[in-house]
Phi, psi and omega in degrees: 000144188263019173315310161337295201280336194272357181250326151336276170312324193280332181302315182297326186279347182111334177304001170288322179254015184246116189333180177160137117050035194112032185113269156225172180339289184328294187292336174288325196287298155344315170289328176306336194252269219305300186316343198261302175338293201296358171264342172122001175299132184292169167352286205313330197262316186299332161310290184307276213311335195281336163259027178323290185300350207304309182283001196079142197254152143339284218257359169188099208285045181229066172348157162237302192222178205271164177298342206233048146217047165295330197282329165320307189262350171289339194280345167288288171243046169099146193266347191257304202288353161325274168008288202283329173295324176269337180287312181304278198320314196266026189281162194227094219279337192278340161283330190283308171319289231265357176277339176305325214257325171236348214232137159242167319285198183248099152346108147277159158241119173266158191285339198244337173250306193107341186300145185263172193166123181287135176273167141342158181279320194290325182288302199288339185291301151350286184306324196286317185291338161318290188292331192290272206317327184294329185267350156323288197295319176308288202311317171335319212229004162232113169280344193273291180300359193255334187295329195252347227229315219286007164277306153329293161311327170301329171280285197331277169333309188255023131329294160296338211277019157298293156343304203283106146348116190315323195264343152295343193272328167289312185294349156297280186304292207300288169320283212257026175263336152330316189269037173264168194278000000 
């Protein structure tokens, strides 16, 4: 796992000290990497998820460094897990969600350009074990975000469980099956 060089940067970027969801930035994100590893995810996607956030997300806005230092974090962790860390970071989650949920292949909005653009089918199968792992584990570690959220991801997800590796798709049922309808 390439976590070493990519737990450097993010420790060098504030993510050690910045709250989150079960502590800090750092340990989710770390948690975010082992779980896509215990689904059978290769280096590269276990990379991305552990920098998932670097550039920031829809859903969390605190960069740790700007877009226009990609070559910086592709040369820590790799140019495809880049890829996926920039694909993740600009998604424009409220045009992408409800297309994850009906549309093959799937339409992006990037968050940060507005430009649209079909991903790989091997990038977006990434993206989707990502965004399952990243939110798995928040909703883990906030019962309050998992109480308002956790139906909704649950419809989104198992949408998706095309997308999904079979142990997201079981840890998806196990976490969120409660909240089906």
């Amino acid at each position: 796992m390439m976590q070493a060089p990519g737990n450097d940067l993010l420790r060098a970027r504030g993510a050690a000290g910045m709250p989150h969801p079960g502590g800090t930035l750092l340990e989710h994100l770390n948690r975010v990497a082992r779980l896509l590893a215990e689904w059978g995810a290769d280096e590269d996607v276990q990379a991305a998820g552990l920098c998932h956030a670097m550039y920031g997300t829809d859903g969390f806005d605190h960069a740790l460094m700007g877009t226009d230092e990609r070559a910086l974090l592709a040369a820590t962790i790799g140019d495809r897990a880049e890829v996926l860390v920039h694909l993740y970071g600009g998604c424009d989650r409220t045009a992408v969600y409800p297309r994850l949920a009906t549309d093959r292949p799937v339409l992006f909005r990037d968050r940060f350009t507005g430009r649209e653009h079909t991903p790989p089918d091997r990038d977006l199968r990434a993206f989707a074990a990502i965004t399952v792992a990243n939110e798995l584990d928040v909703l883990a570690h906030n019962a309050d975000l998992a109480d308002r959220h956790g139906a909704a991801l649950h419809r989104l997800f198992t949408a998706m469980y095309d997308l999904l590796p079979a142990p997201a798709r079981e840890a998806c049922d196990r976490q969120l099956g409660r909240y089906a309808a």
